[in-house]
C-alpha positions as CSV (number, residue, x, y, z in Angstrom):
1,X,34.5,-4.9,-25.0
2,X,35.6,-3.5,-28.0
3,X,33.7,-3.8,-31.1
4,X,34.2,-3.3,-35.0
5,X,31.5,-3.2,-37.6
6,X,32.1,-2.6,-41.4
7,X,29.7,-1.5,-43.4
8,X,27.0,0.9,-42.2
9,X,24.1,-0.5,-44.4
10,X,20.5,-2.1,-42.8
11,X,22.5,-5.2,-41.4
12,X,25.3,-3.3,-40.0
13,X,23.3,-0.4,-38.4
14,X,20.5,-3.0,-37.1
15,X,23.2,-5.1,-35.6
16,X,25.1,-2.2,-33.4
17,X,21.5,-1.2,-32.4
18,X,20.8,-4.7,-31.2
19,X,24.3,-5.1,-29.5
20,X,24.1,-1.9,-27.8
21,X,20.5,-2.9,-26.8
22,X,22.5,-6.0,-24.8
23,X,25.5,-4.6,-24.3
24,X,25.2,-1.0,-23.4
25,X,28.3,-0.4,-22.2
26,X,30.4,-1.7,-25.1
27,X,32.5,0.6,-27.4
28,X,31.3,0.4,-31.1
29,X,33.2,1.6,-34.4
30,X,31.3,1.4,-37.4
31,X,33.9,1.8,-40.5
32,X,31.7,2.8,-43.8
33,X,33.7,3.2,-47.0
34,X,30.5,5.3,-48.9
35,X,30.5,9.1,-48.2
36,X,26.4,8.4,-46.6
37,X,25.1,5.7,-44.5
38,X,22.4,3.2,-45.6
39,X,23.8,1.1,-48.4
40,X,21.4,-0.3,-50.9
41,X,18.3,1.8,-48.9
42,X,19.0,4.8,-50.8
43,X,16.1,7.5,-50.8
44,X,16.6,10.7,-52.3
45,X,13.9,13.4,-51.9
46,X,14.1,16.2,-55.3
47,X,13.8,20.0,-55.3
48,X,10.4,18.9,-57.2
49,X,9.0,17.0,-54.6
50,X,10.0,13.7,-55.9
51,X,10.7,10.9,-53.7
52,X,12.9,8.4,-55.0
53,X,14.2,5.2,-53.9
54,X,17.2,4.3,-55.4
55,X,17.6,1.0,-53.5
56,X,15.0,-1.0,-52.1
57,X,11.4,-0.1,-52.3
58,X,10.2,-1.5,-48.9
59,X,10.2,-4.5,-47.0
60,X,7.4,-7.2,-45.9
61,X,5.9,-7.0,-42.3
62,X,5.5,-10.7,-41.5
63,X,8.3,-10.6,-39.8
64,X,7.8,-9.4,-36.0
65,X,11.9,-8.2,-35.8
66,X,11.3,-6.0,-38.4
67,X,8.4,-4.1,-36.7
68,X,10.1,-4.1,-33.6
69,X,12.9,-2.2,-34.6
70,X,10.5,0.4,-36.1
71,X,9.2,1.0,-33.2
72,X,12.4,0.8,-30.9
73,X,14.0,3.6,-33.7
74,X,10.8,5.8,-33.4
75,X,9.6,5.8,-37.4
76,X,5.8,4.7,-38.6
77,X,5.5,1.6,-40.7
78,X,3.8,2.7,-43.9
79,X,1.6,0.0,-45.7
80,X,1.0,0.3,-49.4
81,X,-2.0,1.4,-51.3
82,X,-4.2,-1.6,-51.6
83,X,-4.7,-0.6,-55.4
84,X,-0.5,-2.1,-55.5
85,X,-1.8,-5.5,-55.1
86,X,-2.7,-5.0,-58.9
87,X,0.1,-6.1,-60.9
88,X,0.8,-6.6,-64.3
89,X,2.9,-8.7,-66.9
90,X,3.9,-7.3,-70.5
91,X,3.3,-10.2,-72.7
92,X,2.9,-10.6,-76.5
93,X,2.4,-6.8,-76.9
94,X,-0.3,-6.0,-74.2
95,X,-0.4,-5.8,-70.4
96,X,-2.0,-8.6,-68.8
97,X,-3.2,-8.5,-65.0
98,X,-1.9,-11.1,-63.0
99,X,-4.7,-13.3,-61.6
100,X,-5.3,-13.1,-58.0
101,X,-7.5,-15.6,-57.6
102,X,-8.1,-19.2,-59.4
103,X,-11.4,-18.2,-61.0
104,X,-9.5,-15.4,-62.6
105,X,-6.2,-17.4,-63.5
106,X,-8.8,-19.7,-65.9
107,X,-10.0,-16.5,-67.7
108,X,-6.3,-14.9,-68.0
109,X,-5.0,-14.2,-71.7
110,X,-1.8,-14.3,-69.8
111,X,-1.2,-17.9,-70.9
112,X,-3.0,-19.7,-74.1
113,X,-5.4,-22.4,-73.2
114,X,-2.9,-25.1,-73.3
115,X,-0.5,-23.3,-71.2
116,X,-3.4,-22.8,-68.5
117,X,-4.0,-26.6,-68.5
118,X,-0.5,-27.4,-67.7
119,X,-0.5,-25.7,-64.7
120,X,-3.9,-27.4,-64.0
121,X,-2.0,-30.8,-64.5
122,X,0.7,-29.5,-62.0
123,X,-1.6,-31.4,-59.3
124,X,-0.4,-35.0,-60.8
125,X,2.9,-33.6,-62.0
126,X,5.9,-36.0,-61.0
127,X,8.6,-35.0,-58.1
128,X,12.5,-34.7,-58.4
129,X,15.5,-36.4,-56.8
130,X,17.7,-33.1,-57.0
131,X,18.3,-31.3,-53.6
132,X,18.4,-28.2,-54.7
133,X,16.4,-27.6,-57.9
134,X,17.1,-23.9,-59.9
135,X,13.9,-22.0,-60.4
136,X,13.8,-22.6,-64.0
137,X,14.2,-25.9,-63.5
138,X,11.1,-26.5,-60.3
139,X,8.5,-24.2,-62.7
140,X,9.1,-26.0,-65.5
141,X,8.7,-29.2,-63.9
142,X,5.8,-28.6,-62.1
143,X,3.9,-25.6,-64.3
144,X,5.3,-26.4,-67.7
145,X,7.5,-24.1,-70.0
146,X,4.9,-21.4,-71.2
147,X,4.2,-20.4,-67.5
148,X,7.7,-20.1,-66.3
149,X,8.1,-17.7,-69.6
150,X,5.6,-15.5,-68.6
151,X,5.3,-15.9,-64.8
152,X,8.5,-17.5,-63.2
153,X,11.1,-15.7,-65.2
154,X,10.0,-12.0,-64.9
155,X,9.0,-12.3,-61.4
156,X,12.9,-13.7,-61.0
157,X,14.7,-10.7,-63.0
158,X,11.8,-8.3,-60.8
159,X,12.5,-9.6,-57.1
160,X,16.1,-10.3,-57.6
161,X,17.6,-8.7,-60.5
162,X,18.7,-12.9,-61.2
163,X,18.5,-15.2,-63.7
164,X,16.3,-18.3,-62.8
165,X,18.4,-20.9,-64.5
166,X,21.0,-19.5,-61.6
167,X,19.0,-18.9,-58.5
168,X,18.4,-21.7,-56.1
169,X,14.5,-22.6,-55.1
170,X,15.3,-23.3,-51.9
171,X,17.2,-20.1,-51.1
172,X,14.8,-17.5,-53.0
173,X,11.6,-19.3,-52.5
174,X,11.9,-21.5,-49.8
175,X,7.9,-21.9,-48.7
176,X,7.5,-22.8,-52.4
177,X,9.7,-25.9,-52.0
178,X,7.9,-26.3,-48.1
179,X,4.5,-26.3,-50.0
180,X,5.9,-29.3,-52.5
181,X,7.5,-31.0,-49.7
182,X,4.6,-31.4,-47.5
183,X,1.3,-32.1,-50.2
184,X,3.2,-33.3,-53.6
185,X,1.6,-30.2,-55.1
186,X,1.4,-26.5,-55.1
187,X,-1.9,-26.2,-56.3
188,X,-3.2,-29.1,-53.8
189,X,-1.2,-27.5,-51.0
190,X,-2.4,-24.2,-51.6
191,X,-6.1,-25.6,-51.5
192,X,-5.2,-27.2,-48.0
193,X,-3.8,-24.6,-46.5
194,X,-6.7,-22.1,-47.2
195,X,-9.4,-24.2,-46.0
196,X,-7.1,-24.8,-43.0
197,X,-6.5,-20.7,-42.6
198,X,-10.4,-20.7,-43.1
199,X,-11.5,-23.1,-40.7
200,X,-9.6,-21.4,-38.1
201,X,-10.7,-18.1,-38.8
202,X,-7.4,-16.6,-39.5
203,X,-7.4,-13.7,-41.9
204,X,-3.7,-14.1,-43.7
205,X,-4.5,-16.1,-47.0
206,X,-1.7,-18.6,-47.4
207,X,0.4,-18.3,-51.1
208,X,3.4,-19.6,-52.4
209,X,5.2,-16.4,-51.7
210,X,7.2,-14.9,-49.0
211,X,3.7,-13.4,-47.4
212,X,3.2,-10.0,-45.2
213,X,3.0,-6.4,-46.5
214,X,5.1,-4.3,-48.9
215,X,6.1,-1.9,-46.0
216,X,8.3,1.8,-46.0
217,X,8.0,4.9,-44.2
218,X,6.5,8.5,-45.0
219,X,10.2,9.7,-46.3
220,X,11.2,6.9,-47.2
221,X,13.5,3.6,-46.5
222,X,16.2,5.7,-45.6
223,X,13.8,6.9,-42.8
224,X,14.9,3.8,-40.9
225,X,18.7,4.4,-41.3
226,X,19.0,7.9,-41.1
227,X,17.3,7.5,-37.9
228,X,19.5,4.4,-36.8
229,X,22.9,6.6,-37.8
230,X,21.4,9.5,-35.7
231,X,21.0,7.5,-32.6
232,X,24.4,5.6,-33.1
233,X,26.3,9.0,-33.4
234,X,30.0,9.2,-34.0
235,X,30.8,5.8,-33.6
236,X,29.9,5.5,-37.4
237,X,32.7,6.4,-39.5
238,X,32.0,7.2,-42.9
239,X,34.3,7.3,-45.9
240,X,36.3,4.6,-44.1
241,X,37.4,2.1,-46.2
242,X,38.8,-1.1,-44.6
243,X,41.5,-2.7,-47.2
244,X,42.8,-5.6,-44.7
245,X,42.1,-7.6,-41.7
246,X,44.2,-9.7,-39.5
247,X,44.2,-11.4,-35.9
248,X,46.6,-11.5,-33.2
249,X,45.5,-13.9,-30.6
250,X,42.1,-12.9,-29.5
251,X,42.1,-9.8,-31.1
252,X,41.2,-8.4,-34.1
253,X,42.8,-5.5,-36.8
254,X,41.5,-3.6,-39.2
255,X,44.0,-1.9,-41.6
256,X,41.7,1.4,-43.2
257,X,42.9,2.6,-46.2
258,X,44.6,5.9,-45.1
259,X,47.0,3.2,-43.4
260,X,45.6,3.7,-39.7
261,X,45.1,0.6,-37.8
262,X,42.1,-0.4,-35.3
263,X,42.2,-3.1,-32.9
264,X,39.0,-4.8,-31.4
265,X,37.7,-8.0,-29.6
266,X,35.3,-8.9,-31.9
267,X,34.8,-8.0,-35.6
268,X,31.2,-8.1,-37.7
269,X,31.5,-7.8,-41.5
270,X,28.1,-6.2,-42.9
271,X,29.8,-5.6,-46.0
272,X,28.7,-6.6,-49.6
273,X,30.3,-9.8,-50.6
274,X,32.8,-8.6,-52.9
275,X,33.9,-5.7,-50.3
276,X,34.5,-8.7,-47.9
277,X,36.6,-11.0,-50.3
278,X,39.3,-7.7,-50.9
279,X,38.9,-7.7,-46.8
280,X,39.6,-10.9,-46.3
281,X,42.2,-12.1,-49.0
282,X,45.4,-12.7,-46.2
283,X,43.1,-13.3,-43.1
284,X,41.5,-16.2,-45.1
285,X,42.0,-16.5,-48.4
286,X,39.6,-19.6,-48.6
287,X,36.8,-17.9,-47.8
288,X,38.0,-14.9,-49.8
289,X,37.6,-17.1,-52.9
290,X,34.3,-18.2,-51.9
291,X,33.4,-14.7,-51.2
292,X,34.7,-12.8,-54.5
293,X,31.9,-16.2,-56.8
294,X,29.1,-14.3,-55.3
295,X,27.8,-12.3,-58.7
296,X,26.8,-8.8,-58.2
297,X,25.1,-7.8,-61.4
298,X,25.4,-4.5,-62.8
299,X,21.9,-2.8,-62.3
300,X,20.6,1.1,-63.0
301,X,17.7,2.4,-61.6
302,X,15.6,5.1,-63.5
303,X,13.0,7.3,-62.1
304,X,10.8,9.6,-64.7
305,X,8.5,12.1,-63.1
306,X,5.6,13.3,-65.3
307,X,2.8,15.8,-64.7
308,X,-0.5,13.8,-64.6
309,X,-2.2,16.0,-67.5
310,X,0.5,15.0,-69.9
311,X,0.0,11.6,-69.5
312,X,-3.3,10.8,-67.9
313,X,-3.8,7.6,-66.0
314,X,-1.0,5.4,-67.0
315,X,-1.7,1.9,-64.9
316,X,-3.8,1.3,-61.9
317,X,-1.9,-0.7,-59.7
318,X,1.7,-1.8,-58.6
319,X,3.3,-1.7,-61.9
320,X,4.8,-4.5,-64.5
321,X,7.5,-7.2,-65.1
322,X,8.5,-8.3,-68.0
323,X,9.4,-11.5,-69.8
324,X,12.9,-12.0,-71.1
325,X,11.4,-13.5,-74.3
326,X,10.1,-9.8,-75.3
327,X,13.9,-9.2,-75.7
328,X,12.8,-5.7,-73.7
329,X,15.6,-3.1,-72.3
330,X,13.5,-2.7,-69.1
331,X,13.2,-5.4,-66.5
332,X,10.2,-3.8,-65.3
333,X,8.9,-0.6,-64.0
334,X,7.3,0.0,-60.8
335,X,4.3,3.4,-60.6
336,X,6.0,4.6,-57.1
337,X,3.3,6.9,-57.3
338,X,0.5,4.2,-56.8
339,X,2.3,2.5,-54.2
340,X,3.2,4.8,-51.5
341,X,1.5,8.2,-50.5
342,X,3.8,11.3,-51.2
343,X,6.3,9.7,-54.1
344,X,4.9,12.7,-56.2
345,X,3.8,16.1,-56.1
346,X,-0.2,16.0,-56.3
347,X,0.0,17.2,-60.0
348,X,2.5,14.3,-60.4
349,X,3.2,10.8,-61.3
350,X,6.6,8.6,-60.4
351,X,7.7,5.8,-62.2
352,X,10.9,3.6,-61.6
353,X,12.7,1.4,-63.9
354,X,15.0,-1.1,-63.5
355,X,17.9,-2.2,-66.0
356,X,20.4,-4.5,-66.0
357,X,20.7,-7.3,-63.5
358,X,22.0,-10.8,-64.6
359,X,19.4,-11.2,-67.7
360,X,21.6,-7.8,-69.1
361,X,24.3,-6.5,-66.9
362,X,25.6,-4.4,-70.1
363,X,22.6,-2.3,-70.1
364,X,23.0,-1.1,-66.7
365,X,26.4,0.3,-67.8
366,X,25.1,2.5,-70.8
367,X,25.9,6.5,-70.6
368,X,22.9,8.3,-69.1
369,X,22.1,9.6,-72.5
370,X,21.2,6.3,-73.9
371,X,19.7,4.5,-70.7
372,X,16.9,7.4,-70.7
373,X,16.2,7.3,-74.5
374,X,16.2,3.0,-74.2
375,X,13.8,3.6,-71.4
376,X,12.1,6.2,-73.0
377,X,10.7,4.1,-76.2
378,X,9.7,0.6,-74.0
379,X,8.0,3.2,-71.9
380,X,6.1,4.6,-74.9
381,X,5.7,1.0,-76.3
382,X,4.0,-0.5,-73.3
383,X,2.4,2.1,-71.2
384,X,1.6,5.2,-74.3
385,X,3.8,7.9,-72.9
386,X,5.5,10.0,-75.4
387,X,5.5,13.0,-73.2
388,X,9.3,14.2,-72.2
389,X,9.9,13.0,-68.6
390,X,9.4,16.3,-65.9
391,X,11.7,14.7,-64.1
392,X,15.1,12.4,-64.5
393,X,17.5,10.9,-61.8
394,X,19.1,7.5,-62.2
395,X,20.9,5.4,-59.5
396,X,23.7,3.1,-60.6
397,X,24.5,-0.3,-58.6
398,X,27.7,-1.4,-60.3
């Protein structure tokens, strides 16, 4: 049998692994328009010792796939520091920690008094007859305005680049709609749950989030891709744009854009969305349409490497979001250094920035010149750095 993959990111390396794993014998062409493999798990290592991810930072163990293919490739999980638990929110002019237990959430400055007891009263707060509540519209509901401000809408713009008067509850945080489902309340729920997870001695706490353990490898994500590419060989084909599909009976063709043609039996797209609606605009132009809605928001990522004596100890944990209300160029910047062993020479500190996404798409888009000076001041503003960066390199998703 004759297979064709496009796009030679995570989803379309994983998926030749795991047909291959069935299917031994079956003959596998992966087409990859980039010059490199890997998509949007992008590591870059720098003549200064820098490791940088320009895509994703990691990815959570709780799912037993995700391990297993780690192990079937032959590359080490690598848990983050515990100090990355501590994370941060830029609000009013000073960082704030964000609570990690209740007892701390009452003593927070993060929200005023009255905003603290309207997440209290979240516990009587009413329901909703809309299927498919935004995330704006669920915190707001159930937390009250001044928390969705401060909490919900820069952990939105920080997980997914997205704006939460766009993104879908149910889709982005589904165990949070679970939780409502189930107990009428997040904060009840949450209370049921851990003296369930107590009484039966297990030792994962329970939370509204996705769960499990920010996860890469020693050289980073691209560890994992690198190491898929290698084993799948020359059946990846990089540079190798596919500009049209179409079907003749049972099988498939690709048209790539040097005008070749391959034929196959069966045909996976693990292509971006967009990539897939030009694919796909005479083979269905339906789902072409449906496709080419999907918004990818312009977003820019910006690492600045410092020598430690220049800047001292800058935060002690994960890093920070930020708050769209602070009207900040920076969606928020991550201390890769504190996360993961070996982001930085010894001597060294990495930090990561992101701009852009669908709160500012036009930022993303600046000339480098002016995305590291932006950067530069909210930088100084928040965390006291004047010092010139060591270091530069920015990565660009437009």
């Amino acid at each position: 049998m004759k297979i064709t993959i496009v796009g030679a990111g995570i989803s379309g390396l994983a998926t030749a692994q795991a047909v291959l794993a069935r299917k031994p014998d079956a003959e596998i062409t992966i087409f990859e328009s980039a010059p490199r493999v890997g998509g949007k798990v992008w590591t870059e290592v720098s003549a200064e010792g820098f490791l940088c991810e320009g895509g994703v930072n990691g990815f959570l163990d709780k799912i037993p796939r995700s391990l297993e293919l780690c192990k079937e490739v032959g590359v080490a999980p690598l848990r983050a520091d515990k100090s990355a638990q501590k994370r941060y929110v830029f609000s009013r002019g000073e960082l704030h920690k964000l609570p990690e237990k209740p007892p701390e959430f009452l003593k927070s400055r993060l929200l005023t008094v009255p905003g603290r007891l309207r997440v209290i009263y979240e516990m009587i707060a009413g329901g909703t007859d809309d299927p498919d509540e935004t995330l704006a519209q669920f915190a707001t509901r159930r937390l009250g305005g001044e928390a969705f401000d401060r909490l919900i809408d820069p952990m939105a713009s920080g997980v997914f680049a997205g704006n939460a008067d766009e993104l879908s509850l149910k889709s982005c945080f589904p165990r949070i709609h679970e939780i409502e489902m189930e107990h009428g309340s997040l904060i009840r729920g949450l209370i049921k749950l851990q003296i369930k997870a107590k009484r039966e001695g297990s030792k994962n706490k329970p939370g509204p989030g996705p769960g499990g353990t920010l996860t890469s490898f020693e050289n980073g994500m691209s560890a994992l891709t690198d190491l898929l590419a290698e084993q799948l060989g020359s059946r990846i084909r990089i540079g190798s744009a596919v500009r049209d599909i179409s079907r003749a009976g049972q099988r498939y063709s690709v048209q790539l854009d040097d005008g070749s043609i391959e034929e196959s039996d069966r045909l996976i797209l693990a292509a971006p969305a967009h990539a897939q609606a030009a694919m796909l605009k005479t083979f269905d132009p339906a789902l072409s349409g449906l496709l080419g809605d999907i918004p990818y928001p312009a977003l820019s990522v910006v690492c600045f490497g410092y020598k430690k004596q220049r800047v001292g100890q800058v935060l002690d944990g994960f890093g920070f979001l930020i708050p769209s209300k602070e009207q900040r160029f920076v969606l928020g910047t991550i201390v890769d250094s504190n996360v993961f062993p070996g982001r930085a020479p010894e001597d060294s500190i990495l930090l990561r920035s992101m701009v852009g996404g669908a709160r500012t798409p036009e930022f993303a888009l600046l000339p480098d010149e002016q995305l590291i000076n932006r950067v530069r001041s909210d930088l100084q503003d928040i965390l006291g750095i004047s010092a010139e960066p060591d270091f530069i390199r920015i990565f660009r998703h437009e």
